[in-house]
ROSE-4610 file (N, C-alpha, C; in Angstrom, 1 decimal, always signed):
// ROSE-4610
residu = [X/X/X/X/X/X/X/X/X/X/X/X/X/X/X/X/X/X/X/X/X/X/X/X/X/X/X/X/X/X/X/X/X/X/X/X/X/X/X/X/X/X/X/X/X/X/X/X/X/X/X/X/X/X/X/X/X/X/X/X/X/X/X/X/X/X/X/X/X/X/X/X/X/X/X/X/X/X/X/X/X/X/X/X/X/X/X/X/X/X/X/X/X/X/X/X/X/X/X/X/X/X/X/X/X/X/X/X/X/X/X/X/X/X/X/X/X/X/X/X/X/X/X/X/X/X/X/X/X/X/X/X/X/X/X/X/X/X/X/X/X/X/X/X/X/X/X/X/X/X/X/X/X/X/X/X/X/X/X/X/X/X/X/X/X/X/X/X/X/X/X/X/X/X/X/X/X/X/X/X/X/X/X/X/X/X/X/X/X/X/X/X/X/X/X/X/X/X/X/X/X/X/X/X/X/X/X/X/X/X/X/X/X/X/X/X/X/X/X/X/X/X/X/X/X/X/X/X/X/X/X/X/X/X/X/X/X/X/X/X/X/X/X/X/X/X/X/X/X/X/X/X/X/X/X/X/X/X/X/X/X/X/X/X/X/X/X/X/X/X/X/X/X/X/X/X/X/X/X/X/X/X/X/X/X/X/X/X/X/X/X/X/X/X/X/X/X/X/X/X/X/X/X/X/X/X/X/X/X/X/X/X/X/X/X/X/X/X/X/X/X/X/X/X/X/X/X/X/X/X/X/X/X/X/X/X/X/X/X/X/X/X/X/X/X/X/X/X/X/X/X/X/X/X/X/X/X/X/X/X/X/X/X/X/X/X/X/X/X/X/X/X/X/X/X/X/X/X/X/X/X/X/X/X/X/X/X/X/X/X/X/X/X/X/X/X/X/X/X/X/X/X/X/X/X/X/X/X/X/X/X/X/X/X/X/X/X/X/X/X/X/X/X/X/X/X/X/X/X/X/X/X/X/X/X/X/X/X/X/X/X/X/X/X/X/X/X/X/X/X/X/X/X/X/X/X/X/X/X/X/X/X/X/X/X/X/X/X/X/X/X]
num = [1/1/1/2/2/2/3/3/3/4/4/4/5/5/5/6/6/6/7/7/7/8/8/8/9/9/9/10/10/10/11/11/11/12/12/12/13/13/13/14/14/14/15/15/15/16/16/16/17/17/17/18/18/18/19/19/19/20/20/20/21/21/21/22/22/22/23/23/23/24/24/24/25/25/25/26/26/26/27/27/27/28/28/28/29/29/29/30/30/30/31/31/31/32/32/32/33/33/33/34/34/34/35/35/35/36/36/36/37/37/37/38/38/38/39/39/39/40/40/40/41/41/41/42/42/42/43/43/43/44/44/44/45/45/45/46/46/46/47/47/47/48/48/48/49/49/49/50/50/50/51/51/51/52/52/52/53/53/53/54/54/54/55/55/55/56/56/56/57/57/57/58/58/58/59/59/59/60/60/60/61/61/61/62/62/62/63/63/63/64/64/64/65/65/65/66/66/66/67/67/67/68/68/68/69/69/69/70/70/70/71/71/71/72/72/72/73/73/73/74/74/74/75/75/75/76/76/76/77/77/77/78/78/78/79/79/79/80/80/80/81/81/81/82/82/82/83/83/83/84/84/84/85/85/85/86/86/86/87/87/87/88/88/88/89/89/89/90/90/90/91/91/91/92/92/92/93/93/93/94/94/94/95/95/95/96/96/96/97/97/97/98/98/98/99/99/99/100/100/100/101/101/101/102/102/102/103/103/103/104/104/104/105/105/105/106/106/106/107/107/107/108/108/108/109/109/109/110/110/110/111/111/111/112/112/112/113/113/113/114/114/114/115/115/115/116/116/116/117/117/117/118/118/118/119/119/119/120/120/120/121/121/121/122/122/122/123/123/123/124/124/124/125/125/125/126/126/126/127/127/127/128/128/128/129/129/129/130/130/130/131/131/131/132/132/132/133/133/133/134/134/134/135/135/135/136/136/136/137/137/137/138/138/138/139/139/139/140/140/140/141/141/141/142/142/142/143/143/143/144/144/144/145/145/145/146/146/146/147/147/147/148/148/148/149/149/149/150/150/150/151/151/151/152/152/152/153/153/153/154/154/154/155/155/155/156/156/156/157/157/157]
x = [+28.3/+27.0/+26.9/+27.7/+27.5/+28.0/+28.9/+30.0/+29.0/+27.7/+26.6/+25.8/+25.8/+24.4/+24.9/+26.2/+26.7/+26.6/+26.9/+27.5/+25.8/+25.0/+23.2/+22.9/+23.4/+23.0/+23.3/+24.7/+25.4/+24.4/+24.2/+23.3/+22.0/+21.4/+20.0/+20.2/+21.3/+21.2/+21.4/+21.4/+21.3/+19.7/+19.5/+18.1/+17.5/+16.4/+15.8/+16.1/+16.6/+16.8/+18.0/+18.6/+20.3/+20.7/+19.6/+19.6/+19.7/+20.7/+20.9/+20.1/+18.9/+18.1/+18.7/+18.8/+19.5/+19.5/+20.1/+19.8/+20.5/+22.2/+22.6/+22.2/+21.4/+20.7/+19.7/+18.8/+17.5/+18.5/+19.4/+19.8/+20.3/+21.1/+21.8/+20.3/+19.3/+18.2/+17.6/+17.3/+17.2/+18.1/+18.8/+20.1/+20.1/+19.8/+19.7/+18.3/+17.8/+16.0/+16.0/+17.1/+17.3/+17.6/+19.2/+20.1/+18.6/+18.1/+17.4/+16.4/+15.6/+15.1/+15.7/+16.5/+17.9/+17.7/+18.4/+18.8/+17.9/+16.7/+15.1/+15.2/+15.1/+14.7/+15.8/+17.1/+18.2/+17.8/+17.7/+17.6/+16.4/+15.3/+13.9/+14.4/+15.2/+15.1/+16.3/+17.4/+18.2/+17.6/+16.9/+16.4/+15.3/+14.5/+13.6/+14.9/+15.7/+16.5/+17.0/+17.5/+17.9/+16.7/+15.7/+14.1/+13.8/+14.1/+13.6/+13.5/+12.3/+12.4/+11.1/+12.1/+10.5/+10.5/+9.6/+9.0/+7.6/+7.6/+7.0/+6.2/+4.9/+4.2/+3.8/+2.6/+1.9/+0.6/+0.5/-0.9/-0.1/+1.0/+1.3/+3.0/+3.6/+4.7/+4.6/+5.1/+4.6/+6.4/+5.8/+7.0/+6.8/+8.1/+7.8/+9.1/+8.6/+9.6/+9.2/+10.1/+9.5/+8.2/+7.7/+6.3/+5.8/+5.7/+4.9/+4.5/+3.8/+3.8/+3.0/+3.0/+2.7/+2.4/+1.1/+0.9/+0.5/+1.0/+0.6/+0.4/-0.9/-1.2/-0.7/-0.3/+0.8/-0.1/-1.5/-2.7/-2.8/-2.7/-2.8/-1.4/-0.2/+0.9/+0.9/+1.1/+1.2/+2.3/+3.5/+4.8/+5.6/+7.1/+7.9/+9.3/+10.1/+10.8/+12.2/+13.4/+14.7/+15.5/+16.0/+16.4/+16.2/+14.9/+13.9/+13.9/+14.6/+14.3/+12.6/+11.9/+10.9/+10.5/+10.3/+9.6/+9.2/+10.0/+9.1/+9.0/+7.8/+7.5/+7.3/+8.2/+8.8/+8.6/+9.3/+9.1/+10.0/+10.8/+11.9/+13.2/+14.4/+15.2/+16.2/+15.3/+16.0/+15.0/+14.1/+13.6/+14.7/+15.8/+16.8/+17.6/+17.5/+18.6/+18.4/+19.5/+19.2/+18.6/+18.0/+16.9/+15.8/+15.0/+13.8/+12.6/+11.9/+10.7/+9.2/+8.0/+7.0/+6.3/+6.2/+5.1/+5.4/+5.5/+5.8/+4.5/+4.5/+3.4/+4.1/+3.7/+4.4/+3.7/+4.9/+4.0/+3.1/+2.3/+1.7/+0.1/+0.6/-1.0/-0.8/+0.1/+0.2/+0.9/+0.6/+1.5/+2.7/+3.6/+5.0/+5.1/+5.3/+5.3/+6.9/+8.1/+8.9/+9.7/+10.3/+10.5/+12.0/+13.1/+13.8/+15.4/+16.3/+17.4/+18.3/+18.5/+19.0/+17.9/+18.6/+18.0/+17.6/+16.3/+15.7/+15.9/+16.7/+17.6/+18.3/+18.0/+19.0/+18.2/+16.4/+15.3/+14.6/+14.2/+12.5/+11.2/+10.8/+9.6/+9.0/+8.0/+6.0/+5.0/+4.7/+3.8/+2.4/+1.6/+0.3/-1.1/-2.1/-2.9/-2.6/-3.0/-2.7/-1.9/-1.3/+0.5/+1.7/+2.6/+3.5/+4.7/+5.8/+6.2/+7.5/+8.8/+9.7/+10.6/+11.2/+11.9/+13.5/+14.3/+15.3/+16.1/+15.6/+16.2/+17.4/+18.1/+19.7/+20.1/+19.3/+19.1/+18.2/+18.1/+16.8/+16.8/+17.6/+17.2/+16.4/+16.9/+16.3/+15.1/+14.9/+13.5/+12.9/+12.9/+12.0/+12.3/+12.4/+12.6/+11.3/+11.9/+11.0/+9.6/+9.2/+8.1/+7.3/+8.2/+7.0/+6.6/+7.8/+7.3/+6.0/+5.8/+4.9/+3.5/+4.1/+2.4/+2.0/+3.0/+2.6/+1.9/+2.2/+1.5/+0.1/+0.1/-1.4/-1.3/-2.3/-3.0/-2.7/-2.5/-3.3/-4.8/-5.1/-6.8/-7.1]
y = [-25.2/-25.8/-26.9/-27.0/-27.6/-29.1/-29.1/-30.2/-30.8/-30.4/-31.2/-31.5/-31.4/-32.0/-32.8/-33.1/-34.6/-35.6/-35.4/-36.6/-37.1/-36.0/-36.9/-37.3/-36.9/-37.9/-39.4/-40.0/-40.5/-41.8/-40.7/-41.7/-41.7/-41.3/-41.7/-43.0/-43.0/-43.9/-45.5/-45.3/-46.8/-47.4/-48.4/-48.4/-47.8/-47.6/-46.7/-47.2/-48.5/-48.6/-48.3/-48.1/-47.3/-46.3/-45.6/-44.2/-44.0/-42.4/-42.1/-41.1/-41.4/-40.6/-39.9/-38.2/-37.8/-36.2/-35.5/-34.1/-33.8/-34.0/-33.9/-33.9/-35.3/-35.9/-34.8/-34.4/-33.5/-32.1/-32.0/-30.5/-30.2/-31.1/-31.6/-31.5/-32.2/-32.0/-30.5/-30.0/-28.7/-27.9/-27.6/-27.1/-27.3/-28.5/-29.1/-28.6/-28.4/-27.9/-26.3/-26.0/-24.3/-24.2/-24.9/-24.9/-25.3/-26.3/-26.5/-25.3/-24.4/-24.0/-22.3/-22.0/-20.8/-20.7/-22.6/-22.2/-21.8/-22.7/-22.2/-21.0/-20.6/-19.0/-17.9/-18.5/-18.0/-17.9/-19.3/-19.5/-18.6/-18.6/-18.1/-16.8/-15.9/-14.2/-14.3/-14.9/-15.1/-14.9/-16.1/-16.2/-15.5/-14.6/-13.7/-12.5/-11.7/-11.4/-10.7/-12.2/-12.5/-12.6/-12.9/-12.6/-11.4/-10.7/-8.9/-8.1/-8.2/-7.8/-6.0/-5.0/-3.7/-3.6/-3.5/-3.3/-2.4/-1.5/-0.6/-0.4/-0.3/+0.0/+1.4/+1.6/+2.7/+2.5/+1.2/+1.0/+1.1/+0.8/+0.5/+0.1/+0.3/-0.1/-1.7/-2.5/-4.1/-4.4/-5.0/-5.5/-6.6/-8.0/-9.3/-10.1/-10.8/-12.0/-12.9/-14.2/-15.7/-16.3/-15.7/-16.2/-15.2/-14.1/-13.2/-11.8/-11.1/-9.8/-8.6/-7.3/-6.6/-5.3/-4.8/-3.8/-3.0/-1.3/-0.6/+0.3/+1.2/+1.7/+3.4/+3.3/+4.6/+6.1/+5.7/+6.9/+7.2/+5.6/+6.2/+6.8/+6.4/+7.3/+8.8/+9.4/+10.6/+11.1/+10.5/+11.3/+9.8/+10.3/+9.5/+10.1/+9.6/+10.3/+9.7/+10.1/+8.8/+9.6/+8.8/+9.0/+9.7/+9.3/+9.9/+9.2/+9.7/+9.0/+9.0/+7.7/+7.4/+7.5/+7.5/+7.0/+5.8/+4.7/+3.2/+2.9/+2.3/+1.8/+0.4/-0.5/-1.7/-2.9/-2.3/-3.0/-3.7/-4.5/-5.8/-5.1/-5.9/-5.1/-5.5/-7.1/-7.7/-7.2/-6.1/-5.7/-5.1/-4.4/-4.6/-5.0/-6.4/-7.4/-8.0/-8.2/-8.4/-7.6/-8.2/-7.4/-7.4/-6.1/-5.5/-5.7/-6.6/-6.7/-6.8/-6.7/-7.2/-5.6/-5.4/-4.3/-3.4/-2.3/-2.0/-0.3/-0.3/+0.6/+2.1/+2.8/+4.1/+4.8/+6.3/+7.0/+7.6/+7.6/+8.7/+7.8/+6.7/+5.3/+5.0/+5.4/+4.8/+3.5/+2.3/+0.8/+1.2/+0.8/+0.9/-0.4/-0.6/-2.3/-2.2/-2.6/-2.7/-4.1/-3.5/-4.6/-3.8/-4.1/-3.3/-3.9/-4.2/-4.5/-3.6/-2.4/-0.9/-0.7/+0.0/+1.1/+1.8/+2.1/+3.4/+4.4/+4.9/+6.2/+6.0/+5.0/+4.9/+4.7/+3.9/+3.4/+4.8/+4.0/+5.0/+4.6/+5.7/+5.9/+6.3/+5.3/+5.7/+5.9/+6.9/+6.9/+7.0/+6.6/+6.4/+7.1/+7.0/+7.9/+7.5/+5.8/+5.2/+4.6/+4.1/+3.5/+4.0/+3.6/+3.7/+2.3/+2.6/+1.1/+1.6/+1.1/+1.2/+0.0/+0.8/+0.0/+0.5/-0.6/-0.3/-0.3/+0.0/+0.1/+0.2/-0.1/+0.1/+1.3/+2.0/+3.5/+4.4/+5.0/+5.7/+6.6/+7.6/+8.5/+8.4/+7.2/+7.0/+6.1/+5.2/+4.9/+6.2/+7.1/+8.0/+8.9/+9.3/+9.5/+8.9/+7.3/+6.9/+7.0/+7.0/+6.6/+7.8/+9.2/+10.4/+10.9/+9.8/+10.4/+9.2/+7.8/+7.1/+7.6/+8.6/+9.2/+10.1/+10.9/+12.0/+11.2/+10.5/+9.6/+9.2/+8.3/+8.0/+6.5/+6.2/+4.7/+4.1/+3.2/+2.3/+1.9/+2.5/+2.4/+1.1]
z = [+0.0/+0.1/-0.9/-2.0/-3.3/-2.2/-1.6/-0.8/+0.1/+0.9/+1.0/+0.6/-0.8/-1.0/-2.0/-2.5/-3.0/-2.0/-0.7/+0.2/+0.1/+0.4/+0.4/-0.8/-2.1/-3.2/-2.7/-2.5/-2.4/-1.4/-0.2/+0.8/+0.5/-0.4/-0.7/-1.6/-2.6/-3.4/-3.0/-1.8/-0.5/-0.4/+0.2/+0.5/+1.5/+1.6/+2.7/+4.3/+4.3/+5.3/+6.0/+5.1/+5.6/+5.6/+5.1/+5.6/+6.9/+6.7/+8.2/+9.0/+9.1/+9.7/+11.0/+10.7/+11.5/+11.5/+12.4/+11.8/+10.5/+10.6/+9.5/+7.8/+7.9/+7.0/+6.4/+7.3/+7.4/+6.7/+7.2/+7.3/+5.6/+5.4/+3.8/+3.4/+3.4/+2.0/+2.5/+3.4/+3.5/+2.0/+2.6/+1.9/+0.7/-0.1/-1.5/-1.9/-1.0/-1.6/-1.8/-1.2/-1.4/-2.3/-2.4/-3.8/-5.3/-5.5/-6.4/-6.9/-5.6/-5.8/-6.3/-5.8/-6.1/-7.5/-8.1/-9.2/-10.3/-10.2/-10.7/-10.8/-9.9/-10.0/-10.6/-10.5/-11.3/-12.9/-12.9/-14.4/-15.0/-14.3/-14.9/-14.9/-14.0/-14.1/-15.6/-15.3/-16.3/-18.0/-17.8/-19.3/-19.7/-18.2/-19.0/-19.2/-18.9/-19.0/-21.1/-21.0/-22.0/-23.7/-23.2/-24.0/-24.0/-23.0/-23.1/-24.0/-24.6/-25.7/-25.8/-26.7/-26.9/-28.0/-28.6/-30.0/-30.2/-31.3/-31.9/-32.9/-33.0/-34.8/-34.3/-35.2/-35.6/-34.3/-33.6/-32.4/-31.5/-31.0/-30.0/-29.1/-28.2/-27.8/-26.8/-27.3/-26.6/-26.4/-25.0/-24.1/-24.1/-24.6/-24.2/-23.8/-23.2/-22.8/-22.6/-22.6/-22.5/-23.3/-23.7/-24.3/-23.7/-22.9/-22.5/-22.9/-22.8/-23.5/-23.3/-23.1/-22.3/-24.0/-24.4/-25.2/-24.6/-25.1/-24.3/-25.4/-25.7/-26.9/-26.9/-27.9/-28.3/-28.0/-28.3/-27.8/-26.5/-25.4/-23.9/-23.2/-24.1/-23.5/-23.3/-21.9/-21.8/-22.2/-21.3/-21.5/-21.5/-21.7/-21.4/-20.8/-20.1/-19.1/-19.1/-18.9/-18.8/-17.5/-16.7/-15.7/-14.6/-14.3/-13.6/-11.9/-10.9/-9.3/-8.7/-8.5/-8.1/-6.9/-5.9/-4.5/-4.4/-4.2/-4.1/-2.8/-2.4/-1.5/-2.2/-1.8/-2.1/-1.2/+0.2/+1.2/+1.3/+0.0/-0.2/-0.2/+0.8/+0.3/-0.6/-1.2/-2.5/-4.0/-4.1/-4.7/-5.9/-5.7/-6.8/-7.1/-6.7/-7.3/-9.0/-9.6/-10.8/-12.2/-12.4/-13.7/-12.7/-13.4/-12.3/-13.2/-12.1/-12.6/-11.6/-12.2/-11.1/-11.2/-10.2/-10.2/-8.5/-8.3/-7.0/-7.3/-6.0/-5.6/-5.3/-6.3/-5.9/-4.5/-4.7/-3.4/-3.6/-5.4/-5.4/-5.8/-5.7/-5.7/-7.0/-8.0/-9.3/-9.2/-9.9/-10.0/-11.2/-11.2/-11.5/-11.7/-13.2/-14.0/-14.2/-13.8/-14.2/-15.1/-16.0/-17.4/-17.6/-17.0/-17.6/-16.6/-17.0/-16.9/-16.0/-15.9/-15.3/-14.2/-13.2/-12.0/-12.7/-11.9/-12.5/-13.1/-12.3/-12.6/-14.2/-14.5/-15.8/-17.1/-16.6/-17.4/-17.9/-19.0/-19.4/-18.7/-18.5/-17.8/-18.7/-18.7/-19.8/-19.1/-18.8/-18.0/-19.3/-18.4/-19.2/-17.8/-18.4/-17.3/-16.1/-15.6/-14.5/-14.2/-14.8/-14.7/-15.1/-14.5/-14.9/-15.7/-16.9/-17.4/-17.2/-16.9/-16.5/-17.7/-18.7/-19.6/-19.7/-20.7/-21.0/-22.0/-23.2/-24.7/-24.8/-25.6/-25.9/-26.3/-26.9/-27.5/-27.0/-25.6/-25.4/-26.2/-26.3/-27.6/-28.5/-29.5/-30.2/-30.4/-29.1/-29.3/-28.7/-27.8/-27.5/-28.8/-29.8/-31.3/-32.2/-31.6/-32.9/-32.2/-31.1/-30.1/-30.7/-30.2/-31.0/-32.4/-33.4/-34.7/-34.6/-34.0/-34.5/-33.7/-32.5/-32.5/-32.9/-33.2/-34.6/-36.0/-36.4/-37.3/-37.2/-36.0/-35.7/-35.9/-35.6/-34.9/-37.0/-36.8/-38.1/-38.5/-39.4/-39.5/-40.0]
């Protein structure tokens, strides 16, 4: 693919009038608008990826990446769960490609926020009254460790 969409750099950089308006022509910027747009989206999962970040106080467990961030208060957590098989009703069947993220609709009407690098089967599960968060620590043990001594402690007053 990369081998068409040099030869159309090449002939755009002509004047417009010598362009070869043609299928070919049409088909090569097709093809180059895929590739551009591929890589975009490569790069964005990539580098949220690589930003994935979980962190912990005494309020709360917050999930962030890119400049984004997700707190989830250490009082509404019910349970937490590791390698747990889901029911997803997804619909996509590029839904686990890569790192998993977005939100999918379980079978049981709860939303499933997934932030987590690993298949399920491999993540922590937090569930909270109505959601569910789908992460992936480097240590589950021990962040599910540190998670319940910081709610045995309590909130920060």
């Amino acid at each position: 693919m990369l081998g068409m969409t040099i030869p159309l750099g090449l002939d755009l950089l002509r004047p417009i009038s010598d362009w070869p308006i043609n299928r070919d022509l049409f088909l090569r910027m097709l093809v180059s608008l895929a590739l551009v747009v591929t890589t975009i989206i490569m790069a964005y999962r990539v580098a949220t990826a690589l930003t994935l970040t979980y962190a912990m106080d005494r309020n709360g467990l917050y999930i962030r990446w890119l400049g984004s961030s997700v707190a989830i208060s250490l009082q509404a957590i019910r349970s937490i769960e590791q390698g747990v098989r889901l029911p997803i009703s997804s619909g996509s069947p590029f839904a686990d490609l890569g790192y998993l993220h977005g939100q999918v609709q379980l079978a049981d009407g709860r939303r499933l926020h997934r932030f987590t690098t690993q298949p399920l089967a491999n993540s922590l599960l937090v569930y909270t009254a109505e959601e569910v968060y789908a992460i992936s620590p480097q240590d589950p043990t021990t962040f599910i460790q540190d998670l319940e001594q910081r709610q045995r402690i309590g909130a920060a007053q």
